[in-house]
Backbone as JSON, one array per atom type, in Angstrom:
{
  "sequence": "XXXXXXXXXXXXXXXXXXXXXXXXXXXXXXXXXXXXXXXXXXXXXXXXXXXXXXXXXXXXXXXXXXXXXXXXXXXXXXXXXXXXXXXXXXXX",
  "N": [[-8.06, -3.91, 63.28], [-5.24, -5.33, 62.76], [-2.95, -6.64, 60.8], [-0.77, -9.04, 58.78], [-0.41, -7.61, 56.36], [-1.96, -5.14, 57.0], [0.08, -4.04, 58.46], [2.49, -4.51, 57.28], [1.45, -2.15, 55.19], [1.73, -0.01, 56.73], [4.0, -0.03, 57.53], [5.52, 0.48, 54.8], [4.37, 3.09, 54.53], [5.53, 4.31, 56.73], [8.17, 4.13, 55.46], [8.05, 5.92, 53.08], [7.6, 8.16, 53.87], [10.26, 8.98, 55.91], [11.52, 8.59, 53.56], [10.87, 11.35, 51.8], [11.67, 12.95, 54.36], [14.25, 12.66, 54.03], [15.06, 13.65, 51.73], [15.03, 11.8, 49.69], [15.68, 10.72, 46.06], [15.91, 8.19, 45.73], [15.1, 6.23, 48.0], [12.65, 7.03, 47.73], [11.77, 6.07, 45.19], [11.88, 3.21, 45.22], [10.02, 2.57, 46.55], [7.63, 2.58, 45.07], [5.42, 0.62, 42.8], [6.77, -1.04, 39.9], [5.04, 0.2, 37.98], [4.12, 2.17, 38.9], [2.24, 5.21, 39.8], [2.97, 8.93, 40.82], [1.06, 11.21, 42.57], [0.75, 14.17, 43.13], [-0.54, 17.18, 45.36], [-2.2, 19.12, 44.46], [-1.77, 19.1, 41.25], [-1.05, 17.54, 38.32], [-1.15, 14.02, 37.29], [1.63, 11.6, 37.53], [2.76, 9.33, 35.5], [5.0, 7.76, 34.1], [7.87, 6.02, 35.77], [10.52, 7.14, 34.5], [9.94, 9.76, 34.49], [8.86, 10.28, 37.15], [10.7, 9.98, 38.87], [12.14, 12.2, 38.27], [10.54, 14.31, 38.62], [10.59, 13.79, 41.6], [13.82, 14.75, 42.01], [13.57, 17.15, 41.31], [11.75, 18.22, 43.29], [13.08, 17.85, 45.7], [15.44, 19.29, 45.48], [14.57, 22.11, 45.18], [13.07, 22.37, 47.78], [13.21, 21.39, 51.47], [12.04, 18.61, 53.46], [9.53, 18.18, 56.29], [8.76, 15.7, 57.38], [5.71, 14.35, 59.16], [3.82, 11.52, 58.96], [0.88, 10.23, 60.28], [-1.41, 6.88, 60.05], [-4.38, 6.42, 59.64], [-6.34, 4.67, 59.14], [-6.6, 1.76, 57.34], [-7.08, -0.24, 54.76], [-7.3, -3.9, 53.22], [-7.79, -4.64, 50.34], [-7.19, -6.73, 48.5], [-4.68, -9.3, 48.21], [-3.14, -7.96, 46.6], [-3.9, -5.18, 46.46], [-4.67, -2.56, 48.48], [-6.07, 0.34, 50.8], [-5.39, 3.24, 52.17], [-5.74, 5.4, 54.47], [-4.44, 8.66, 55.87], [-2.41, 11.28, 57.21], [-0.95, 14.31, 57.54], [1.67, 16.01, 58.83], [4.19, 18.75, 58.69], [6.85, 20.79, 58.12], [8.71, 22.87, 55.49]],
  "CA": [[-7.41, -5.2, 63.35], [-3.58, -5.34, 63.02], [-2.62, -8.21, 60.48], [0.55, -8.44, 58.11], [-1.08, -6.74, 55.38], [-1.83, -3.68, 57.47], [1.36, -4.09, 59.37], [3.04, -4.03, 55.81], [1.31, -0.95, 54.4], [2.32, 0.28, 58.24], [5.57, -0.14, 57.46], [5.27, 1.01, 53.32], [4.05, 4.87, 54.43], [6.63, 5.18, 57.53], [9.28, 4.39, 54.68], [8.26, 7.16, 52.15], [7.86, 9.59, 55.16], [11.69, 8.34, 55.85], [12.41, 9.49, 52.07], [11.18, 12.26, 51.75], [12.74, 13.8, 55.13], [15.6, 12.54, 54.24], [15.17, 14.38, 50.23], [15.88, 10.72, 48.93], [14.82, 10.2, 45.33], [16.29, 6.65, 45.54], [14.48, 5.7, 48.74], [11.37, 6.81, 47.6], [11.34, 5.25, 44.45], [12.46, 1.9, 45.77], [8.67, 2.23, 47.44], [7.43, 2.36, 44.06], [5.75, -1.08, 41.97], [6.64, -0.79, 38.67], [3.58, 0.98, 37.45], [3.0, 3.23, 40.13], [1.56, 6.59, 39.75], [2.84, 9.55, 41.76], [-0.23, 11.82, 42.52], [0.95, 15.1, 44.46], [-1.8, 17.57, 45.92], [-2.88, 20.51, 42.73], [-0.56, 18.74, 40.62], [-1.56, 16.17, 37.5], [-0.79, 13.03, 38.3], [2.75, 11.66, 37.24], [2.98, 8.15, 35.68], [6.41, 6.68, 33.75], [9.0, 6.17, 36.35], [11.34, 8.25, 34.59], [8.83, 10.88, 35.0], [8.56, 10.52, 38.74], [11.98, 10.17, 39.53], [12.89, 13.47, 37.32], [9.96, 15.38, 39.53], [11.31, 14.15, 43.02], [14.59, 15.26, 42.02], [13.09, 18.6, 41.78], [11.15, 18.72, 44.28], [14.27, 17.94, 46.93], [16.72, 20.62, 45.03], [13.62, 23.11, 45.4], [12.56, 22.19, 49.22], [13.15, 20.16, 52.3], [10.69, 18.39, 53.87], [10.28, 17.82, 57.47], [6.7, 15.47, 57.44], [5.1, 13.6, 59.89], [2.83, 10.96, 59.25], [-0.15, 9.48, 60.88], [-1.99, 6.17, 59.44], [-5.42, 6.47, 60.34], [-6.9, 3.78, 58.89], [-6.25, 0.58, 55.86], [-8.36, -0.98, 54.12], [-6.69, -4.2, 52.39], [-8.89, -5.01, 49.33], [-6.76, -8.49, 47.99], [-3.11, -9.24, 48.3], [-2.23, -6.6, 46.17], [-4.32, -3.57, 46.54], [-5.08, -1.83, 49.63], [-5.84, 1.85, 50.58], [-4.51, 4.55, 53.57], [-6.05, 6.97, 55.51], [-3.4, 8.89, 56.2], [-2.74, 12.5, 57.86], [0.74, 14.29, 57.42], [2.0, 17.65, 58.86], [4.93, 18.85, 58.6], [7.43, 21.96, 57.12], [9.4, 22.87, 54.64]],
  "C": [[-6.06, -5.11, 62.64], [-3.41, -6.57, 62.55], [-1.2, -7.72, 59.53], [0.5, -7.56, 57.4], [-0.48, -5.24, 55.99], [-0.9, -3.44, 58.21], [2.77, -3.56, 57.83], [2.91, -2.4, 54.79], [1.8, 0.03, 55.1], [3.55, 0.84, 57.51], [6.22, 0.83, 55.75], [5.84, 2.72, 53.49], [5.02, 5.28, 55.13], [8.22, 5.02, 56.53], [9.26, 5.4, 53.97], [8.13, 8.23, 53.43], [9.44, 9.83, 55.42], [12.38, 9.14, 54.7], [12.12, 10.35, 51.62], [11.42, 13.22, 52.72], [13.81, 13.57, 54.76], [16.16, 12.93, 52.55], [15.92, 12.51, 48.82], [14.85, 9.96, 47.66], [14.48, 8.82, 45.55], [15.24, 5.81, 46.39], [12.87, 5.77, 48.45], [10.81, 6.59, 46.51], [11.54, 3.95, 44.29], [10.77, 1.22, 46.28], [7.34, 1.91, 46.41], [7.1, 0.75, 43.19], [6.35, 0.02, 40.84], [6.02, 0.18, 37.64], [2.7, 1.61, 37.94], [2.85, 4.4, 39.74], [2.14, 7.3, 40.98], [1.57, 10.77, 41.64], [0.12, 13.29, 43.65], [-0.26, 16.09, 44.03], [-1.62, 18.5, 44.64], [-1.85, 20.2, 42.06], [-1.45, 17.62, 39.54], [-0.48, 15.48, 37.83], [0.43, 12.67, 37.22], [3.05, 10.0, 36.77], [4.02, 7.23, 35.4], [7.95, 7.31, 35.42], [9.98, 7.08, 36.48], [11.12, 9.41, 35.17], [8.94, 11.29, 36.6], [9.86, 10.68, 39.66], [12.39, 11.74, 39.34], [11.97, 14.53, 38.17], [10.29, 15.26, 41.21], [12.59, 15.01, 42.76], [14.95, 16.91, 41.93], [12.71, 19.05, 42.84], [12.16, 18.98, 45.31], [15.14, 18.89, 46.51], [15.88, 21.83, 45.38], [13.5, 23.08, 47.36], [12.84, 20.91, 49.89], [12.0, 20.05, 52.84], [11.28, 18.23, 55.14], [8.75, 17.1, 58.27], [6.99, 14.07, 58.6], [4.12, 12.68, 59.93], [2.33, 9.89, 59.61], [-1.0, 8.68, 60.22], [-3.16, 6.42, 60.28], [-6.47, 5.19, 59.73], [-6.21, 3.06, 57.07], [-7.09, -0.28, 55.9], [-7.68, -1.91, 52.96], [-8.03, -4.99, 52.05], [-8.49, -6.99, 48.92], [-5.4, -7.91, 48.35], [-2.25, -8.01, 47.94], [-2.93, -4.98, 45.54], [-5.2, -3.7, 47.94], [-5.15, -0.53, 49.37], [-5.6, 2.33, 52.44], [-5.07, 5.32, 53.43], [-4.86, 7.68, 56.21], [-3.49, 10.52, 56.68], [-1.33, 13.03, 57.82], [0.7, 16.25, 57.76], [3.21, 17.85, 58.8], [5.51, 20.52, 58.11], [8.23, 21.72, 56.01], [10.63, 24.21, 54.44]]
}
């Protein structure tokens, strides 16, 4: 079922996909609340802002991306937490 919510989180994931093809700290900490957590795959997880900005900015000087992804399912809990099934291929 297809409501704003999941039309919203829709919209959320095809933006960070957006920023990081396009190596953009800015854009993809714009996607960011406040008190978000980045969590990348065999990696501890990453939580003050500064923090997360200071490891994209690595990551894009190190590697481009070139990702693709597929929502496969959302699950919105209340207004302001939901979760993504998500699927992403891509190079680098």
């Amino acid at each position: 079922v297809v409501t704003q919510e999941t039309s919203d989180i829709t919209a959320l994931l095809r933006g960070y996909a957006s920023a990081l093809n396009a190596s953009s700290t800015s854009a993809a900490m714009s996607l960011y609340a406040s008190n978000g957590v980045f969590m990348p795959q065999h990696f501890l997880s990453i939580v003050e802002s500064d923090d997360i900005r200071e490891t994209y900015d690595k990551i894009f000087q190190i590697i481009t991306l070139h990702v693709k992804m597929e929502v496969k399912e959302i699950v919105v809990i209340t207004p302001e937490w939901g979760f993504a099934r998500t699927t992403a291929t891509g190079t680098q």
